[in-house]
C-alpha positions as CSV (number, residue, x, y, z in Angstrom):
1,X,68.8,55.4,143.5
2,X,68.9,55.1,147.4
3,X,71.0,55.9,149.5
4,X,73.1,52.4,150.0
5,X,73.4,52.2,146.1
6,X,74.8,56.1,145.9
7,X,77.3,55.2,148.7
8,X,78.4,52.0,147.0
9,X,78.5,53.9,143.8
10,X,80.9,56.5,145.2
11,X,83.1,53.7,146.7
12,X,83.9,51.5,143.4
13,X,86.5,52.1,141.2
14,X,86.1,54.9,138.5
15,X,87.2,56.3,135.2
16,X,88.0,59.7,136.8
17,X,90.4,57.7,139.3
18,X,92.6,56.2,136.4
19,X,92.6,59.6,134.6
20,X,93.5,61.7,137.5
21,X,96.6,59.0,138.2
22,X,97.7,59.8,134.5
23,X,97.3,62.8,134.5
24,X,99.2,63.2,138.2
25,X,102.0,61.4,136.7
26,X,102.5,63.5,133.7
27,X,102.4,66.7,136.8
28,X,105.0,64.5,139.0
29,X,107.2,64.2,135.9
30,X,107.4,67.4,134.5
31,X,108.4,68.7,138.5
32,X,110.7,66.2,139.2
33,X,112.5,66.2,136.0
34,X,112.6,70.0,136.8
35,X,113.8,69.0,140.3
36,X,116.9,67.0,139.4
37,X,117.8,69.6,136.5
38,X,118.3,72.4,139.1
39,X,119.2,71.1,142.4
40,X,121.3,67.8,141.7
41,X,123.0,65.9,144.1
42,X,125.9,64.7,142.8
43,X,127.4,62.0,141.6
44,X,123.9,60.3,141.9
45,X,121.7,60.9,138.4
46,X,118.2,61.4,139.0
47,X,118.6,63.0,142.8
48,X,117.3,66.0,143.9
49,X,118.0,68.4,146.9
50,X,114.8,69.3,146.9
51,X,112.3,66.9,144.8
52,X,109.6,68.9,144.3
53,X,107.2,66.0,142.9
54,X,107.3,64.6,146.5
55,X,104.8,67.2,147.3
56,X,102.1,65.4,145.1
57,X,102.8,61.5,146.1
58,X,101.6,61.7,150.0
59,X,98.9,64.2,150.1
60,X,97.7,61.9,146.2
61,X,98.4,58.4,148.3
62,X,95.9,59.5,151.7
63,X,93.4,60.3,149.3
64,X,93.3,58.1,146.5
65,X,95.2,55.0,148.1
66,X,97.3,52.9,145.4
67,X,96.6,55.1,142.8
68,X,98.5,57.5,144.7
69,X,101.5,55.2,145.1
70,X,100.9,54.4,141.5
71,X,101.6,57.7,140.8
72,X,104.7,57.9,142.5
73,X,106.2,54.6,140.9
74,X,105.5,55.5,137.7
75,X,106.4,59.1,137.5
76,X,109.9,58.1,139.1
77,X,110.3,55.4,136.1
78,X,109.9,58.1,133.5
79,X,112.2,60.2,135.4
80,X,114.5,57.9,135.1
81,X,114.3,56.7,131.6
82,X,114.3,60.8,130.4
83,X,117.3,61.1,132.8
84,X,119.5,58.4,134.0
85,X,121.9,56.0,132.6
86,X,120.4,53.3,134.9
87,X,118.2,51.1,132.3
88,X,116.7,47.7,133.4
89,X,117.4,49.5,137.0
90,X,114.9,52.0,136.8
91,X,112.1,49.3,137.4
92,X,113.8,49.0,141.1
93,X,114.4,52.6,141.4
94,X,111.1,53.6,140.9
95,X,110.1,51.9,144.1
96,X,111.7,54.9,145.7
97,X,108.9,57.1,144.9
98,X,106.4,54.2,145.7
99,X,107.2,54.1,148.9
100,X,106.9,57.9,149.6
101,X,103.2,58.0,149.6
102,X,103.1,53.9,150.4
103,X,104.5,54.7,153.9
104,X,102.1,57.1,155.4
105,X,99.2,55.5,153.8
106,X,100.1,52.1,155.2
107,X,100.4,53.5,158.7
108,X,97.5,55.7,158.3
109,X,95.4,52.7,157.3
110,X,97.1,50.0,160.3
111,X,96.6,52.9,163.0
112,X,93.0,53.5,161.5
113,X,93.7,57.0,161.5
114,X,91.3,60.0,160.0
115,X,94.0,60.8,157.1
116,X,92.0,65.1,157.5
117,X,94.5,66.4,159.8
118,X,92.9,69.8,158.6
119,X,89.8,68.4,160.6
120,X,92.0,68.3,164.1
121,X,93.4,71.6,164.3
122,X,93.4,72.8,167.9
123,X,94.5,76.5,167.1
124,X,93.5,77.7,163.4
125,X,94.7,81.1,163.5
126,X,98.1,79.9,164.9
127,X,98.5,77.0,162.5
128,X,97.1,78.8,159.0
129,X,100.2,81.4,160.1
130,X,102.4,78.2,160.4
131,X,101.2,77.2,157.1
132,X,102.0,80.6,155.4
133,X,105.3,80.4,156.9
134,X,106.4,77.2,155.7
135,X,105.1,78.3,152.0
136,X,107.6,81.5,151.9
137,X,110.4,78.6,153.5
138,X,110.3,76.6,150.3
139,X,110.2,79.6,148.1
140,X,113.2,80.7,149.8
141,X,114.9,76.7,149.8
142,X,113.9,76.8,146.0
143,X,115.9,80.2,145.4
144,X,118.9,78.8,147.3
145,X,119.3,75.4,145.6
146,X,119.1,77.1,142.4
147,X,121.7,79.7,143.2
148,X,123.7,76.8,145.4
149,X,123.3,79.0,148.4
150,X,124.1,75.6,150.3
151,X,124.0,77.9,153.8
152,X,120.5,79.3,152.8
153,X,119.4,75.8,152.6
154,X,120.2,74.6,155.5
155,X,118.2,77.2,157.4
156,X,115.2,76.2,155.5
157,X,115.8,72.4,156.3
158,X,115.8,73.6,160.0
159,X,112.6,75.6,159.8
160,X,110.6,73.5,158.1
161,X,111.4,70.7,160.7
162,X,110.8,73.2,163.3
163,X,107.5,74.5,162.0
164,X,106.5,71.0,161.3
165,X,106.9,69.5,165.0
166,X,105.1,73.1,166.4
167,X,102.4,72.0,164.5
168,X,102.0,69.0,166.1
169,X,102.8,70.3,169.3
170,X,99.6,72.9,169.2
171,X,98.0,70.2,167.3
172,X,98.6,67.1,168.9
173,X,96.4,64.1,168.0
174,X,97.0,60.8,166.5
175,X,96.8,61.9,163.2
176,X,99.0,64.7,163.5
177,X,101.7,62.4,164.8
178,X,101.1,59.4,161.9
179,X,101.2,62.3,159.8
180,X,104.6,63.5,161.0
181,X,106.3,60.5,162.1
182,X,105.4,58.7,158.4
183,X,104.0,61.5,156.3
184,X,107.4,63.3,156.3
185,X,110.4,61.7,158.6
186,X,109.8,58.2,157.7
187,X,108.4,58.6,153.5
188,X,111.4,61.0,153.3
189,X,114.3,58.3,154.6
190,X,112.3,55.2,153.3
191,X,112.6,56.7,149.3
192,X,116.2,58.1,149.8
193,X,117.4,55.0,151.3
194,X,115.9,53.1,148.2
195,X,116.9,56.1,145.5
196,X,120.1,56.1,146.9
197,X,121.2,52.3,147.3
198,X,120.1,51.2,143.9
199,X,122.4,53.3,141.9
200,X,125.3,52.1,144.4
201,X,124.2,48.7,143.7
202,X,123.9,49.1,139.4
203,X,127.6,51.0,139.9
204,X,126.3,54.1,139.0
205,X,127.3,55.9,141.7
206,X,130.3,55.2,144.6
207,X,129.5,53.7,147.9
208,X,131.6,56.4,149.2
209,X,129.2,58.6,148.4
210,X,126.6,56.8,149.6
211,X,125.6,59.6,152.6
212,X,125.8,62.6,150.1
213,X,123.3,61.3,148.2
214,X,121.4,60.1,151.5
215,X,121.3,63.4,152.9
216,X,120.7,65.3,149.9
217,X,117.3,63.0,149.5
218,X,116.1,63.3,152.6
219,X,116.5,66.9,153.5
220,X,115.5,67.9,150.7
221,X,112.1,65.9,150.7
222,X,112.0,66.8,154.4
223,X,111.1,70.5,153.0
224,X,109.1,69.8,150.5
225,X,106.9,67.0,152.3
226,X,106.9,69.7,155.4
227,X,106.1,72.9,153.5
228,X,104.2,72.1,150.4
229,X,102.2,68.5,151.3
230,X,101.4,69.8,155.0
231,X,99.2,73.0,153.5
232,X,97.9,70.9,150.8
233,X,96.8,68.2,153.0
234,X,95.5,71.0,156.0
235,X,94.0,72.9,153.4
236,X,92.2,70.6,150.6
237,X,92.0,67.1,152.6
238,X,88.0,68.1,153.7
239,X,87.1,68.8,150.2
240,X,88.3,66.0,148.7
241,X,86.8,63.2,151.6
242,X,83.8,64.5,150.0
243,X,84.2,63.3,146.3
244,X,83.7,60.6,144.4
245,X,87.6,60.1,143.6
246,X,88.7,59.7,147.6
247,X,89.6,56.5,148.5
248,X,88.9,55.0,152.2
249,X,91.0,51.9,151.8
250,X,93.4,50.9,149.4
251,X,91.4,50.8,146.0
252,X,87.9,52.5,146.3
């Protein structure tokens, strides 16, 4: 086999792609499930103040594509056939999660940005203690939403956005910024504005409500997208570019 066939070969569509979605999905349901059983937002069934399945749907989407976002539709619908009253809703609903990885991968692929911002780091020693920061901040914002230290996790909210715009600040390149702008702000407000309307819509939850619910979403993605995607995708992004499973466009 030459080279040209070997590089085709590792482009195309796989076995291992579909198995790692499933299995990804069955991971995504078990910690979001988990997510809305400890940290609810209430009155909104099936929201969490801090999603922990989030983590999986970027850093899955920028390297698999549509399987990733896949993942994230999916694993939302089960979540909310396990644990909402919302029935034929949850097909709409499920879009929330879609559109968490959907977002940075569509601007990641229009911008034609290198989706390894682990490749572009300008100070390593700085950024790794960053990195080990942000890890302790969701262990502590995990500690406080279970114990509804509501104070607690506001200070994490504000240090993981903190942390997360230092880093591109001793970072800065393009895909730093894609990855901050639409990795975390815009994947976090684009699946609560979605997760949070639908329900409002299916009268499952009161308009008046409508920014509790909001809020609760986004922050609580904001940390979780901000401390646990960021190391993951800084971390493993290199390793995976060189599989057979990473995706450069959309498919394969």
């Amino acid at each position: 086999m030459n080279q040209t066939e070997k590089k085709e070969l590792k482009k195309g569509i796989s076995l291992n792609h579909i198995i790692i979605t499933a299995l990804a999905i069955v991971a995504s349901t078990i910690l979001a499930m988990y997510a809305v059983i400890t940290a609810p937002v209430s009155p909104f069934p099936g929201v969490s103040g801090l999603y922990l399945a989030a983590a999986i749907y970027v850093p899955l989407s920028l390297w698999l594509g549509m399987w990733g976002c896949l993942t994230g539709y999916f694993s939302c619908l089960l979540l909310g056939l396990i644990t909402t009253p919302f029935g034929a809703w949850n097909l709409v609903w499920a879009f929330a999660d879609f559109l968490e990885g959907f977002i940075p991968l569509l601007a990641f692929r229009l911008l034609k940005s290198n989706v390894d911002i682990g490749n572009e780091l300008k100070n390593r020693i700085i950024t790794k203690i960053i990195l080990i920061i942000l890890i302790v901040d969701v262990v502590i914002a995990s500690i406080a939403t279970a114990l509804a230290f509501n104070i607690i996790w506001i200070v994490s909210l504000c240090i993981s956005i903190s942390l997360i715009f230092l880093l591109y600040v001793i970072n800065k390149s393009k895909s730093w910024l894609i990855y901050v702008i639409f990795g975390v702000f815009s994947a976090s407000a684009g699946s609560a504005l979605i997760g949070v309307i639908v329900p409002i819509f299916g009268g499952f939850a009161p308009i008046e409500s409508f920014w509790t619910g909001f809020i609760g979403w986004f922050a609580g993605d904001i940390i979780v997208l901000s401390t646990i995607s960021t190391p993951i995708m800084v971390l493993l992004t290199r390793y995976i570019k060189k599989t057979s499973i990473f995706v450069d466009k959309w498919w394969i």
